[in-house]
N, C-alpha and C positions, 0 to 999 in steps of 0.2 A: 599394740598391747603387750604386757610383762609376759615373760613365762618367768617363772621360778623354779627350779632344779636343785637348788643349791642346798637347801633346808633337810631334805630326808634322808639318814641312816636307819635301817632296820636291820633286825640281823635275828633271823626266822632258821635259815639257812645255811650252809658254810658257802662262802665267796667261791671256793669251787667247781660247786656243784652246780651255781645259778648262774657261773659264765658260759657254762657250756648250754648245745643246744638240748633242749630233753629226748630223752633217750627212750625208743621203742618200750613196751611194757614186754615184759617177758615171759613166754607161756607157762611158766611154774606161779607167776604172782597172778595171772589169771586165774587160775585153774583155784588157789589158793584163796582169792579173790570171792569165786564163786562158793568155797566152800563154807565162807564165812559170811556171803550172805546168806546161805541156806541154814546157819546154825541160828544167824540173825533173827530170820521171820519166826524160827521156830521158840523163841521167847519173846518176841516182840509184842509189848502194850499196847498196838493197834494191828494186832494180825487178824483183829474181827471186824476193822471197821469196813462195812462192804461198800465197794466202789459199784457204780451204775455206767454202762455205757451209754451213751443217750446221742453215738452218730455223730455228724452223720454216714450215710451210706452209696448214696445215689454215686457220687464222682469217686469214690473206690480208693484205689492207691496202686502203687504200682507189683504188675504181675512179674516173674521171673521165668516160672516155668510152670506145666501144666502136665500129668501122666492120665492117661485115661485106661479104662477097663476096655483091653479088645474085645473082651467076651459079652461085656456090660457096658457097651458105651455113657448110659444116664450115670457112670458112677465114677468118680474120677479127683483127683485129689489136685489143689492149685498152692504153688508157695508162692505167695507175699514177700518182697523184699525185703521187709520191715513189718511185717505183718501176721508171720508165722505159716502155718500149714493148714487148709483149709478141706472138707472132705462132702463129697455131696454122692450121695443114690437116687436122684431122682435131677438127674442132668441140668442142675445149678440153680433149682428154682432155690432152695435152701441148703447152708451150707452148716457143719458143725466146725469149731477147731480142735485142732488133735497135738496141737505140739504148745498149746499153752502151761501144761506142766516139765515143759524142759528148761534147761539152763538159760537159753537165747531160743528170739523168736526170729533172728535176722538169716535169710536164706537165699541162698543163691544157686542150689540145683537141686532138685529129685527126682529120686528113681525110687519105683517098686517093684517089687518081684511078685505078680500077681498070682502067680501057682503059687508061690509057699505064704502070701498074705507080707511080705515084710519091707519093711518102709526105711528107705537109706535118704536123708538130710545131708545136703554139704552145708554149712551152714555159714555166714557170712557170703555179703550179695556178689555177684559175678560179674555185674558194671561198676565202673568206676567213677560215680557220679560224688559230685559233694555231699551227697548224704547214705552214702555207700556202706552202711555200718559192719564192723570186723564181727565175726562167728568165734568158735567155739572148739572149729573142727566138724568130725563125721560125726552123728546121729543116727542110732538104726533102731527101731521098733520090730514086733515080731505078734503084736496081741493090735496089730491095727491102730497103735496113734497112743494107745493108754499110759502106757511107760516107755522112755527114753534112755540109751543107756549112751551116753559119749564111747564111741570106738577108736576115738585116734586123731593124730595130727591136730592137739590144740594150737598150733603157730601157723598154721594155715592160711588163715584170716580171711580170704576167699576162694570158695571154689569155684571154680568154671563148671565142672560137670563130672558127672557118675553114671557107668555105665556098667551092669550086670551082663555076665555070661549067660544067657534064654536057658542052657543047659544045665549051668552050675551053679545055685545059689551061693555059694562062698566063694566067687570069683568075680571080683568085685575092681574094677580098674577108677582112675578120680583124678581128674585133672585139678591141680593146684596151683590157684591165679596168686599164690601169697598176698605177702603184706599190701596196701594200697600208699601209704604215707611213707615206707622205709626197706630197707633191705632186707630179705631175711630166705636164709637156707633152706626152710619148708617151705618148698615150691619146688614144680615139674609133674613129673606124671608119677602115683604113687599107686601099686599093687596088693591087693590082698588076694590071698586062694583058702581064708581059716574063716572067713565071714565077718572079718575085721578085729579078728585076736590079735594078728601083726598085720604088719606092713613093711614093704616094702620098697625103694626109690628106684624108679628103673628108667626116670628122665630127669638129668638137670643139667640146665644150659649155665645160666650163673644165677645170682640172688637179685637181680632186676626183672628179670626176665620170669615166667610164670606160664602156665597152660588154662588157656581161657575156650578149649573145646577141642573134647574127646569126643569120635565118630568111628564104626566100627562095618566093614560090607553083612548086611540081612542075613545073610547066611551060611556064613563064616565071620566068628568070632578072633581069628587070629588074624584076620587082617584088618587093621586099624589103624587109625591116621590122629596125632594131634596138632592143635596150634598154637605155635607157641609167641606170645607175647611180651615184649620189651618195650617196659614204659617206666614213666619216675612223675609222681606227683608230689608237686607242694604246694602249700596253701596259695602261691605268686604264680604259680607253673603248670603247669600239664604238658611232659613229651610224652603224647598218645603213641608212639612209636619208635624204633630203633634195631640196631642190626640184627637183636639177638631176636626178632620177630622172623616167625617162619612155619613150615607144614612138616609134619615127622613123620613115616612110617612103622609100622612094627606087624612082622609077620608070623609072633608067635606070642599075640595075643597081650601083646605090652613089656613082654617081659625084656627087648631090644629096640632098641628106637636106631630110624636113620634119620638126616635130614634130605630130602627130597624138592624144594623149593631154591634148588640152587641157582647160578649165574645161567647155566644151560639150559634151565627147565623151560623156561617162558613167564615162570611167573617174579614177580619183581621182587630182589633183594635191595639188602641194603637200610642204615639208617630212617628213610622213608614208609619202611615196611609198619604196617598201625596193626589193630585189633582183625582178626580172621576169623569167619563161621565156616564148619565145614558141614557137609550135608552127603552120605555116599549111599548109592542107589544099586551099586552091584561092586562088585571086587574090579572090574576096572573103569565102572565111571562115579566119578566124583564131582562135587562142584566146592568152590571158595569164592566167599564173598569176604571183599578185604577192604578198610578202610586205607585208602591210600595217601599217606601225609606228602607225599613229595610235593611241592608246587608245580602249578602249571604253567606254561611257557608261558611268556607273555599276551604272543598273539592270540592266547585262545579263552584269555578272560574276556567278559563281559565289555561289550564295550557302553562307553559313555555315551549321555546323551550329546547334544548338540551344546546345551548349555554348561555352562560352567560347573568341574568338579573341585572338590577339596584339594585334588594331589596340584592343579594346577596356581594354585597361593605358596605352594612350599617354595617356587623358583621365580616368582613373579618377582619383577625388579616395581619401586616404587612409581616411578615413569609407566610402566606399562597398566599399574593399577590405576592412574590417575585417566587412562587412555581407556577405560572399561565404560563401555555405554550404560547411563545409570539405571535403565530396565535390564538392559539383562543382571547387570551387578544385586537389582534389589529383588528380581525373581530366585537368585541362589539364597541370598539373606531371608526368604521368607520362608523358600521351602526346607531349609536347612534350621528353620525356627529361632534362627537369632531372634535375640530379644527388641520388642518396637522402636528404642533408639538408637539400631543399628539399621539404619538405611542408609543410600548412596552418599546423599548429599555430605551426610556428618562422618560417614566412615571415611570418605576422600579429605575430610579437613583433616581429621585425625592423623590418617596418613601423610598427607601434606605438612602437618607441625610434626611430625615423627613421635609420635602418643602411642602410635601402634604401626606394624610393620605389615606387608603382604600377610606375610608365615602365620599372624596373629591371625588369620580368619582360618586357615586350616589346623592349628592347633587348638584351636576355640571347639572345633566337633570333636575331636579324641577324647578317648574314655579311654579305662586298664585295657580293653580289648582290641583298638584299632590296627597295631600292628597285625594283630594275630587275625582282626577280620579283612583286614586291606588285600591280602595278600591272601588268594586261591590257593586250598588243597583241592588233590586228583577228587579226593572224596571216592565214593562208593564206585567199587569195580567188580566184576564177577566173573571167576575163570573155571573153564573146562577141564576133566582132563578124563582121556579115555581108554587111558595106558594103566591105570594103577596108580597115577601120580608122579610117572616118570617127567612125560611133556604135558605143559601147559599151553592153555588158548584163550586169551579175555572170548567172551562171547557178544561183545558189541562194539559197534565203533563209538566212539565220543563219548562223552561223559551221561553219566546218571543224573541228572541234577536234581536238586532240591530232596534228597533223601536221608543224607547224615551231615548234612553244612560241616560245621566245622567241627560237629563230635560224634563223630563216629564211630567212636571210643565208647557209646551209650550203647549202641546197638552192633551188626555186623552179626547178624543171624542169618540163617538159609537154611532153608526145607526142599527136597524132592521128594513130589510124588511118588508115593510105593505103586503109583497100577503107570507111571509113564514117565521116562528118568528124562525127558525134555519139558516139563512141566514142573517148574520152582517158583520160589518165594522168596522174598526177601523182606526184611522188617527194619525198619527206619521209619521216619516221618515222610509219607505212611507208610502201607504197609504195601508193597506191590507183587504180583504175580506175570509168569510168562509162559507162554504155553510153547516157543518156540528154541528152547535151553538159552534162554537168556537175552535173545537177542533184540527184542524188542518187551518194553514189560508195560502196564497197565496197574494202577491203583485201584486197590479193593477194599478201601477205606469208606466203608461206611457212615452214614451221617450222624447217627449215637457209635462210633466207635471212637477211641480217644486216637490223635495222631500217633503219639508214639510207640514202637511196639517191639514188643523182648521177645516172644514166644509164640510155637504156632505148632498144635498136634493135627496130622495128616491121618482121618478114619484108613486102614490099610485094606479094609474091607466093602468102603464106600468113599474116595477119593475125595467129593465133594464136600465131605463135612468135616470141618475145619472146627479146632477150638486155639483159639489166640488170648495173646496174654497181652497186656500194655500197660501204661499211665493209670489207662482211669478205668482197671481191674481187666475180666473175663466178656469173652463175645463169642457166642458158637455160631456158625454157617452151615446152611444143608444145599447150600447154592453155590460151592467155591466163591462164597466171599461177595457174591451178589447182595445177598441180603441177610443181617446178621440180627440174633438176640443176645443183649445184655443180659449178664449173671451175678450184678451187684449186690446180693443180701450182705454181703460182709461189711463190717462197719472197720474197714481198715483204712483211713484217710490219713493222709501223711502231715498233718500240721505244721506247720513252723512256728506260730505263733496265736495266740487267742485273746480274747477280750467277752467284756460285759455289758451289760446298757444297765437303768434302773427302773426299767419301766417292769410292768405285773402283767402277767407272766414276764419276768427278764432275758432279755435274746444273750443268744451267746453267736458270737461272731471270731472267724478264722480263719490263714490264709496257708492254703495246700499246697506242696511240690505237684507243681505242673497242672493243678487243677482250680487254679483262683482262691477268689475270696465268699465264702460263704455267711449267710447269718438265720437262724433256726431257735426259735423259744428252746429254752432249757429243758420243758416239758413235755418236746413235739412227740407223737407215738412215731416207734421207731417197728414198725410190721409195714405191710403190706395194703392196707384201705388206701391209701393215697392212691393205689391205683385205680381206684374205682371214680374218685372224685378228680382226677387227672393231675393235682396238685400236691406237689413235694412241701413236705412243712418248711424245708430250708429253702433258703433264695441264695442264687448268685448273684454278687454283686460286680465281681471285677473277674477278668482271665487272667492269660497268664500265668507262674507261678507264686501265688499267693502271698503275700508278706503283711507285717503288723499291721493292728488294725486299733483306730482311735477313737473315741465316739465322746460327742459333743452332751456336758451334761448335762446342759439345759434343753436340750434338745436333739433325741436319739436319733433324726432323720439324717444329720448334718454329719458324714463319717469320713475317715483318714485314713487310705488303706492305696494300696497299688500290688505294684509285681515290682520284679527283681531287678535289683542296681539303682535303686532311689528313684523307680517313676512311678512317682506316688500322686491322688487326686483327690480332689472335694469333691464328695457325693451327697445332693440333695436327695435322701431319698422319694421324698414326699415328693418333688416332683420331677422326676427320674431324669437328675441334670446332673454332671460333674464336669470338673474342673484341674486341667494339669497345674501342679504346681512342685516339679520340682526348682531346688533352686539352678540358678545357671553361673557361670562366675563371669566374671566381667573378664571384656577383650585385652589381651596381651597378658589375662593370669595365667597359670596353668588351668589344665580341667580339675573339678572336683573330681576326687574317686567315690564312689560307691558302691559299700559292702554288696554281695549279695542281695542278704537279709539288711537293708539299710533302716536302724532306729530313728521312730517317731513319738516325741512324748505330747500329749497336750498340758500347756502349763495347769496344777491345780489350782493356783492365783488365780488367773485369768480365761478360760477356755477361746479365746479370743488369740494366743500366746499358742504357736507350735512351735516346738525344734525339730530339728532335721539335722540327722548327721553324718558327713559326706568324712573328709579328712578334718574339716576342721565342724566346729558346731556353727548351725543356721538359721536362725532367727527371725518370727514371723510374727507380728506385731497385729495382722489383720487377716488371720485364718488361710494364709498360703500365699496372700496374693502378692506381696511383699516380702525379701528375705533382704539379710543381711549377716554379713561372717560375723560369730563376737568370738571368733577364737582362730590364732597363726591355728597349722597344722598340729594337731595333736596325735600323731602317730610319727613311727620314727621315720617317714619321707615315700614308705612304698621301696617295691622291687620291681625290677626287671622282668617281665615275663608275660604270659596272656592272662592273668587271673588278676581283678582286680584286690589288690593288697596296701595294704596302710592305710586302712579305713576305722572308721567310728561304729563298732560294733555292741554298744549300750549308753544309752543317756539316760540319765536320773536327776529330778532335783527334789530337794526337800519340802514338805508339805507344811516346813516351817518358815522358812524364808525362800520368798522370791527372789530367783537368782543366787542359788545355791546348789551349785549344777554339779555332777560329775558326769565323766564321763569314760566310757573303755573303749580298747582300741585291739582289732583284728590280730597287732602284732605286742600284744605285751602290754600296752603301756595305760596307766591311770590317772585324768586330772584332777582336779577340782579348781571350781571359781567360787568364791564369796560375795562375788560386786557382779553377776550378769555378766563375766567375760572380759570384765576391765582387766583381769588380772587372772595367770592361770600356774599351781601349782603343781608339776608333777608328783603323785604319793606311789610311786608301784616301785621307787629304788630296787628294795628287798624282795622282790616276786620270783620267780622262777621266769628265766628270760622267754620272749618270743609264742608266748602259750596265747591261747585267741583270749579274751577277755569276755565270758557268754554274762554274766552280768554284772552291773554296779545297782547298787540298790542301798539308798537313802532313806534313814530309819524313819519310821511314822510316830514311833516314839518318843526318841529323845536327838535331838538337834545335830549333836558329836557324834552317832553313831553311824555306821555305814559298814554295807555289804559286799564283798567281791569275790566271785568265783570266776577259776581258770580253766579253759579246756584242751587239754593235750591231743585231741583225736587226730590233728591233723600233724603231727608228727607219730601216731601210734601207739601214745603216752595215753593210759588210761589213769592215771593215777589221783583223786578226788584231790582237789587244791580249792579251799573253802575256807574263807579268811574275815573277821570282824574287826574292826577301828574303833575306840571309844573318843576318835579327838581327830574326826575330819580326815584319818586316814595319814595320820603323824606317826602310828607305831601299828600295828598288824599283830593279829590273834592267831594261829590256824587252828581251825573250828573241824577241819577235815580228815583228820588223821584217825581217827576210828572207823571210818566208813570202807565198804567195800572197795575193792579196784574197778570205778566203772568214772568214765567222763563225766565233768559236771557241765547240765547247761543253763540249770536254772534254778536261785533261793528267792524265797519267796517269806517275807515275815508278816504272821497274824494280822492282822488290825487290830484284834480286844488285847490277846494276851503278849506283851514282848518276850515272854519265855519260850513262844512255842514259835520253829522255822522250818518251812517246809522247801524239799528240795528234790529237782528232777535231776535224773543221770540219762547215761545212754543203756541201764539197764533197769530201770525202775522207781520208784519215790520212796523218800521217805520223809520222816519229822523226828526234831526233837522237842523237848516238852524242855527244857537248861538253858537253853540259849546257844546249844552244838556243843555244850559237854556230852552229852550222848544221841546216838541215834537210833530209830526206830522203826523198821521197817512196814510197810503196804504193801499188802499181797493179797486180798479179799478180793476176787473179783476182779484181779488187775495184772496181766501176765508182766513179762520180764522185755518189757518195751520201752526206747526210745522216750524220756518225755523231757518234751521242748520247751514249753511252756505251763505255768502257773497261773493260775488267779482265782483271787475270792470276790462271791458277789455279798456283801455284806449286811444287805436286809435278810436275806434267804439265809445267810451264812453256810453258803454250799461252794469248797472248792474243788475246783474246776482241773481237769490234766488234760493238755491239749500234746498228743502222743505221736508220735513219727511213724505210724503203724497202724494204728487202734484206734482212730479218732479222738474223742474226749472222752473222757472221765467225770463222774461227779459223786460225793460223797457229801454229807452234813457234817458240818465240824462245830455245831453248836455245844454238845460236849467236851471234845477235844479243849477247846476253847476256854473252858471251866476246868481243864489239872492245873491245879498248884500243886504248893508242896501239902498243904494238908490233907488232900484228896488225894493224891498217891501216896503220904504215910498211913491211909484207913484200911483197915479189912476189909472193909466195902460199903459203896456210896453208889445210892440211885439217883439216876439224875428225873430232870422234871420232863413230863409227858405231855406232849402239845395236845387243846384242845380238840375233839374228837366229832367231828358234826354227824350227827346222824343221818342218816336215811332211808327212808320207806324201800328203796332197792336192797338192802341189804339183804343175802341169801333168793333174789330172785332173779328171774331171765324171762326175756322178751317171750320165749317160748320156750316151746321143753326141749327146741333142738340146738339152743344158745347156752353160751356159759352164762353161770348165776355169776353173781358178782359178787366176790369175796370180801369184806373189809378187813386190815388189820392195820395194828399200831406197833410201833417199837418200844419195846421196855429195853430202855439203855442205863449199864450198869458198870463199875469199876468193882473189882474184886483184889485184894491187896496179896492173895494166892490163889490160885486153881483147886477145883472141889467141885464137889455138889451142890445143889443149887435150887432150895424148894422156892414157888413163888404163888402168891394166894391174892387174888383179885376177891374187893370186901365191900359190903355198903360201908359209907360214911361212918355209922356207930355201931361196924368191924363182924358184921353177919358174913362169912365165909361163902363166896356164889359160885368159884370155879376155883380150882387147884389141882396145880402140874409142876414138874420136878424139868430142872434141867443141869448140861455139867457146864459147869464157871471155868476157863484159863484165867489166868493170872492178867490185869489189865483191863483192855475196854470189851464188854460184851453187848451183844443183841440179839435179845430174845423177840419174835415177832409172835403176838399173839391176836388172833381171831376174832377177839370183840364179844366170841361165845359163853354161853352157859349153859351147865348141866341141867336134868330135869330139877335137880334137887334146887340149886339155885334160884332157877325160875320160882316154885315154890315159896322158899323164901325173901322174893321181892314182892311178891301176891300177896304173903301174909304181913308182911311189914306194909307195905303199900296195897290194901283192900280194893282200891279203887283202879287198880292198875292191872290192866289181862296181856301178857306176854305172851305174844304169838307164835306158834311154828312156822316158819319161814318156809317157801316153795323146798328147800334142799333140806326141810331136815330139821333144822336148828333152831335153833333160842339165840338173839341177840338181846346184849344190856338196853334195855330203857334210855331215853336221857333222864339223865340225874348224875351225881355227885360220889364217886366211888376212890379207894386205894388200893394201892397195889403195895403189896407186904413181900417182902422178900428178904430170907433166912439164908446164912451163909453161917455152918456154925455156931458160935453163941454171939456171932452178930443179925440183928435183923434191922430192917430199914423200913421203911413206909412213908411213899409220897404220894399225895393224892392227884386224881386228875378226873377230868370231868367230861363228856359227852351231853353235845346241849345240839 
């Protein structure tokens, strides 16, 4: 098939700014960044419109760290990686958040100073995972969570850890893991002694290298140890380690560092050296758990079975393959999953006409990952030292296995017990303990605990009660880990992606970092009954780490969804069957790559029609079972490294013509085809080079039009790149340049109105009502989170924010939906009030020791300025029953009102209506009758009156 290149000039940008690679964001345009969206929300024409969280809860998200009350252990505060600050007194049955009025909810360590009450945030996460979101700097509160006040170090980007002086509130020490995607000078170990008015650098190794954990001996503050970390991530790459990896001392409380992990100590230098936890139990014993990248010798990897491995085709000469007995040859093709028409017989003809070579059956398994998994790291090691940190001792022989496989980089945490310093912990998948300093350990992994695990508070006053942190949230133990309870009320789910069905009530489905794919009616109760009835209203559907999800829409049981790197499956729900169908490529091609997050659309021609996008686009003609490329490679070829890269990172096609495809790519680049594939034209010439491609999106509007947003995160580039096409992506708009400094990863445009486009960053949503001549920010019920995903359900007209943090979101946009321009040039316009059903529960309860049940409605308003705000509920021929004042902003408002009436009221529906007796309800009150009523509303010398009715 064609590619086309040849056609596109745009010129957006100067040629020399878009040859280069993009360039880190800069903590002054951050900082800058932030300031303007806070000037944003605070005139923004939907800063009223209130978002709903609606979960789910149960599978959590991931924990970072956890500080508990010595004196109070039921009280204790959890940070969210993505998720904010969470605060419980009554030992996690319920939790409030306290850090949803700051700038950033992304964290990566806390400390409190529980004699003076005050709450220090590092803020940006402390692992370095692909969705590892950049902070803010230090946060410290003093009024317990209410107000935030940024202390310092906004280039920070992640911190490893904060540790306060027990003596001195205002001495305050903060290991700084820096940038994660780029180099940069804040980083090492940074000092305050004023409470965080200054700061001070008193470790830096160089601008790769960073401190991912400060540890200090119980009872002496001046003696403390950090670790220091040398690593370089790019979107193709991860070196989890490097020389400048090591352990530091300082004997006057931070203020000099040595390095102590040298050639002589016993513990391993060098390039090899990965991520390090340190854990120190008295001033001279300490422990390090160290993810160890060197390889392992040969002889002490895993050996092979009997049967045939992959490495043995890379040197096989043709003769010898033809010499292969065809059971054993078709026992490796099955277990290895080759596709049914690779058995013995036809793969030896192959071989014999030379169609395909030995090598072809072992390059046929490779993925972006094989080098990097073929080949054993040391993996997780754990060293003594009983000196102060002079000499080191591993404390076991042989390897740890199965704890940090090959990213170690995720975890590499250690806890010693305060009542017994041979008695540690270590956190990986899972989570193990040893009672004898290391030398033999045991898993204490629970069956509701999630495997992965960051964090782990040690009671100092009762050894055995543990509180740990992981994946899929909080777990406390009173049994060292024997027997644990879940602490998940926080509705902090890591999303990647969401979707809808159309069925009544409509489910909303979605697939979570490290916790699957889930699906839960939109309006499941999000409290606590479920335990009573044993049943979660959400259901899991797939493990794994969650990815997009597609649903059949003639039929919502038939669903599209998997886990990460394109192993994606047909799910019958109805009769709880599914079906693999990634694609595979045929023998002697290369492998497909597969994003991560690999896009799935179902065609809207056909639901019968999925694509699947690996490097090139994949084509399935009968619901998976069947594929076919209709597209060469559309990325610029992939990198060298262990991350899969030059992948198909959005597919879109138009809802106008079938096979009118676009698609974006991990590294830059944007197609389109007008013929299904026969034909594929590059349009991203003029884009800002090498940026991920987080959407393409094909107008519902009008034919020519088309969407694409860029995301710099993984270069450290925050900068919004938000771009429209009137002509297939021939010339480019930027639609972006007013918006705050935050990642874009998702636009999302209206169904009714093409004016109105709604868009997620890595700090928030917003919409503009022009077409992205301006924007408008969401703050109502919505902190400053991650959102990854969009979507509206269009009977309900409720969209949806599927958040990296915070689960979903839901809001009505049936107003929204309704600005034009002559409803935003009015002084003020009421909109129309859904019918109202009554009922005989109104104002009453089961008993007098239940709640009554309230009813109310929303009266939603546009105000063309901010004021006051009378509002008068009337019979039909305008008898006044109830009136109340309220104050109007400037934009969209929501008044909720009760359904109530005064005595006087009542009165006057009795006397107009003789035959009609309004009852005092159990609580008290008068509710309206059914009948036929308006609502008047004075703004000024405008007033409005729309009626609505209760039947």
């Amino acid at each position: 098939m064609k590619i086309d290149t040849s056609f596109l000039v745009l010129v957006l940008y100067s040629t020399f700014i878009f040859s280069q690679h993009p360039p880190a964001t800069n903590a002054d345009e951050v900082v800058q960044g932030l300031l303007h969206k806070k000037q944003m929300e605070a005139s923004s024409l939907v800063k009223n419109v209130p978002f709903d969280n609606i979960g789910p809860t149960v599978m959590s998200g991931r924990v970072v760290d956890a500080d508990v009350n010595p004196d109070n252990t039921t009280e204790f505060y959890v940070g969210y990686a993505t998720g904010g600050l969470w605060h419980t007194t009554n030992n996690g049955t319920t939790f409030e958040p306290v850090l949803d009025s700051a700038e950033t909810i992304n964290v990566g360590d806390i400390a409190v100073d529980w004699k003076n009450n005050i709450l220090w945030v590092g803020t940006g996460e402390n692992n370095s995972s692909r969705s590892s979101y950049a902070g803010t700097g230090i946060l410290k509160s003093t009024d317990s969570g209410k107000t935030w006040k940024n202390v310092g170090l906004p280039d920070a980007h992640h911190i490893g850890r904060i540790i306060i002086n027990p003596n001195n509130k205002e001495e305050v020490v903060v290991g700084v893991t820096g940038h994660l995607y780029s180099s940069n000078e804040e980083r090492g170990i940074y000092k305050t002694t004023d409470g965080g008015a200054t700061w001070s650098k008193t470790l830096f190794i160089d601008n790769q290298t960073g401190i991912i954990d400060v540890a200090f001996a119980p009872n002496n503050f001046n003696v403390m140890y950090a670790a220091a970390w040398d690593k370089d991530r790019k979107a193709w790459n991860f070196e989890g380690s490097g020389s400048g990896s090591g352990i530091y001392k300082s004997m006057d409380a931070g203020n000099t560092w040595n390095k102590i992990s040298i050639d002589s100590s016993g513990f391993p230098t060098g390039d090899g050296v990965g991520r390090i936890g340190l854990a120190v139990f008295d001033e001279n014993t300490l422990y390090a758990v160290h993810d160890n990248q060197f390889r392992r010798k040969e002889k002490d990897t895993k050996k092979e079975s009997n049967g045939l491995a992959k490495k043995d085709f890379k040197t096989m000469s043709v003769e010898a393959f033809l010499k292969l007995e065809d059971k054993k040859l078709n026992a490796f093709l099955k277990v290895n999953g080759f596709q049914e028409k690779y058995r013995a017989d036809n793969m030896k003809q192959l071989v014999r006409g030379g169609t395909v070579k030995p090598i072809d059956l072992a390059k046929y398994l490779e993925d972006a990952n094989a080098v990097f998994l073929d080949t054993p790291v040391i993996g997780a090691e754990v060293y003594r030292s009983n000196d102060g940190g002079t000499s080191w001792q591993k404390t076991h022989t042989g390897y740890i296995e199965d704890v940090f496989y090959s990213y170690g980089y995720y975890f590499a945490q250690i806890q010693v017990s305060p009542a017994d310093k041979d008695h540690i912990y270590i956190s990986g998948v899972p989570i193990l303990k040893s009672k004898d300093a290391g030398k033999t350990f045991v898993s204490i992994n629970g069956n509701n605990v999630h495997a992965d695990h960051h964090s782990l508070w040690i009671n100092p006053k009762n050894p055995k009660h543990l509180v740990n942190g992981n994946d899929g949230g909080l777990n406390i133990s009173y049994d060292d880990g024997k027997n644990w309870i879940k602490a998940n009320q926080p509705s902090v789910g890591q999303f990647y992606a969401i979707n809808i069905d159309h069925k009544k009530p409509y489910n909303v489905y979605g697939g979570l970092q490290d916790n699957g794919v889930w699906v839960g009616a939109h309006n499941a109760p999000q409290d606590d009954s479920w335990h009573q009835t044993g049943q979660y209203p959400w259901e899991s559907i797939m493990g794994g780490d969650g990815m997009q999800v597609q649903i059949d829409n003639r039929n919502a049981n038939i669903v599209y969804t998997g886990f990460q790197f394109g192993n994606y499956f047909r799910i019958n729900r109805s009769k709880n069957k599914q079906v693999y169908i990634q694609p595979k490529h045929e023998l002697g091609e290369s492998p497909y790559r597969f994003n991560w997050q690999t896009p799935i659309l179902l065609s809207s021609h056909n639901q019968d029609i999925l694509y699947l996008g690996g490097n090139k686009v994949m084509r399935s003609m009968n619901q998976g079972d069947d594929w076919i490329a209709i597209s060469n490679d559309l990325t610029n070829g992939g990198k060298k490294g262990n991350v899969a890269y030059g992948t198909l990172s959005t597919i879109s096609e138009s809802v106008f013509q079938f096979g009118l495809i676009y698609t974006g790519s991990d590294d830059g680049l944007v197609y389109v085809t007008k013929n299904s594939g026969g034909s594929w034209s590059k349009i991203s010439g003029s884009f800002p080079k090498d940026l991920w491609v987080s959407r393409v999106i094909a107008s519902s509007h009008k034919k020519e039009r088309v969407y694409v947003t860029l995301n710099g995160y993984r270069w450290d580039n925050f900068t919004p790149y938000v771009y429209v096409s009137e002509d297939y992506g021939q010339n480019w708009k930027n639609i972006g340049s007013t918006l705050p400094i935050s990642a874009i990863n998702v636009i999302k445009e209206d169904l009714d109105n093409e004016n109105v486009l709604y868009l997620g960053t890595d700090n928030g949503a917003y919409v503009s009502l022009d077409k992205g001549t301006t924007w408008q920010v969401f703050s109502k019920g919505l902190p400053n989170v991650a959102v990854h995903d969009i979507v509206i359900q269009p009977e309900a007209k409720d969209l949806l924010l599927g958040t990296h943090g915070r689960s979903i979101y839901k809001t009505n946009i049936a107003a929204i939906q309704l600005l034009d321009a002559a409803i935003l040039n009015k002084p003020l316009h009421v909109f129309e009030i859904p019918a109202i059903q009554w009922s005989d529960q109104w104002g009453v309860s089961w008993s007098a020791w239940f709640e009554t049940k309230e009813p109310s409605t929303a009266i939603t308003f546009y105000a063309g300025t901010s004021g006051d705000v009378s509002i008068q509920i009337t019979t039909k021929e305008g008898a006044v029953i109830k009136e109340f004042a309220t104050k109007a902003d400037k934009g969209m408002n929501y008044v909720s009102y009760d359904l109530t009436i005064a005595e006087q009221g009542k009165n006057i529906l009795e006397k107009e209506y003789p035959d009609e007796e309004i009852l005092k309800r159990k609580n008290g009150k008068y509710y309206l009758p059914i009948d036929n009523y308006v609502v008047v509303i004075s703004k000024g010398k405008s007033t409005k009156k729309v009626p609505f009715i209760v039947e």
